[in-house]
C-alpha positions in Angstrom: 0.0 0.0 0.0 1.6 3.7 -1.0 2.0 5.4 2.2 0.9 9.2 2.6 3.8 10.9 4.2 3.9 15.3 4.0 7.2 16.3 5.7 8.1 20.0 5.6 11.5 22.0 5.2 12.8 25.5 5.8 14.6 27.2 2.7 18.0 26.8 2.7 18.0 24.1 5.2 19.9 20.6 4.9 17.5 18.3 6.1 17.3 14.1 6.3 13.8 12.7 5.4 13.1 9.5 7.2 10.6 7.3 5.2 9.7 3.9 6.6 7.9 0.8 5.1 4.7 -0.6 6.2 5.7 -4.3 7.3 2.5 -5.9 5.9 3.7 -4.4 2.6 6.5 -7.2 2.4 9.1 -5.2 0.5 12.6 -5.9 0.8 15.1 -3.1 0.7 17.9 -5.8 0.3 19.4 -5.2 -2.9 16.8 -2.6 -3.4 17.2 0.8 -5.4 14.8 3.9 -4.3 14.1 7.1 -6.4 12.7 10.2 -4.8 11.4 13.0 -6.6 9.3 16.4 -6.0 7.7 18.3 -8.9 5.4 21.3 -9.1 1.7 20.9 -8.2 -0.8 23.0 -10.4 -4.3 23.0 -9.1 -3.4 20.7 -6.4 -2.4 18.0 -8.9 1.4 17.2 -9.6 2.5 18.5 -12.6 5.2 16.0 -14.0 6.6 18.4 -16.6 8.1 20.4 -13.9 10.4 17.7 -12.0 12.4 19.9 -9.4 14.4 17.8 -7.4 15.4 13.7 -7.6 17.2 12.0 -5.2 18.3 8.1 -5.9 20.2 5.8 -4.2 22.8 5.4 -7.1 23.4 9.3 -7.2 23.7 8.8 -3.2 20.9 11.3 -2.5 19.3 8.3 -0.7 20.5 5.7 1.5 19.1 2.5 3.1 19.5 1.0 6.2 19.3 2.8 9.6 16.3 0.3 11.0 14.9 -2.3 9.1 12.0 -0.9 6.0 13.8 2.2 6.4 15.5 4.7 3.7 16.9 8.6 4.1 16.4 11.0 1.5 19.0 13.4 1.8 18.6 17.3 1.0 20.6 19.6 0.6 20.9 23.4 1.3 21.2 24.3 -2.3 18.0 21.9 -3.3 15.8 24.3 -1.5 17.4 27.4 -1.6 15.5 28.8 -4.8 12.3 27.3 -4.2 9.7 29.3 -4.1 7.7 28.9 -0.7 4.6 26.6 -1.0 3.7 23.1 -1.4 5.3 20.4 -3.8 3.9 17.0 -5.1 7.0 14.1 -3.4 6.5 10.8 -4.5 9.0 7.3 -3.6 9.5 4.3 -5.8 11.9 1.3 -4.7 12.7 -1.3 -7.5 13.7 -4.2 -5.3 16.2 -6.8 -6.4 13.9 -8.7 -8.9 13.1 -5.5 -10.9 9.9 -5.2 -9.6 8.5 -1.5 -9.5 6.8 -0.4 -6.3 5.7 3.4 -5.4 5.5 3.4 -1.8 5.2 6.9 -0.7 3.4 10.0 -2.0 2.7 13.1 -0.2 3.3 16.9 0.2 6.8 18.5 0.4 6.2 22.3 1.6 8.8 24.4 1.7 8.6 27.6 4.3 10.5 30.6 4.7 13.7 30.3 7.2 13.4 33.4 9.5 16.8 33.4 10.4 19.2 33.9 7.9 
């Protein structure tokens, strides 16, 4: 089952997301690859022609491990920076070791405005 999971992050800030599999779910992460990406929403709907960020674990913007069903999306300072404020369409896939596609997390990414510089 996809997970809904919103997680929100100041501009400009370095910040580790923490997503975690539902154990009924059965996915493995052994072998595993996971893509996370964020994209535009227009009229609450995600607007795939404006992919802003993408984090994978082969580019190391995403690591597995920590506690079991768990994986780390990794942003930085500069992925934010020049984001506008306001709310973003995030969405997870793992392929696990077999090739099989599996989209386990969609929610809201909102981005808010860091008072302190």
């Amino acid at each position: 089952m996809t997970a809904i999971q919103d997680f929100s992050v100041p501009q400009g800030d370095d910040k580790d997301v923490v997503f975690t599999l539902d154990p009924a779910d059965n996915i493995s992460l052994t072998g595993a690859s996971v893509t996370w990406q964020a994209y535009e929403m227009a009229f609450a709907m995600p607007d795939v022609t404006q992919q802003l960020l993408a984090k994978s674990t082969g580019s190391g913007g995403v690591t597995v491990g920590g506690a079991a069903g768990q994986f780390t999306v990794h942003l930085a300072a500069a992925d934010t920076q020049l984001l506008p404020c306001g709310n973003y369409y995030q969405e997870s896939e793992i392929t696990d070791a077999g090739g099989k596609h599996v989209t386990v997390c969609q929610g809201a990414m909102t981005v808010t405005q860091a008072l302190i510089p």
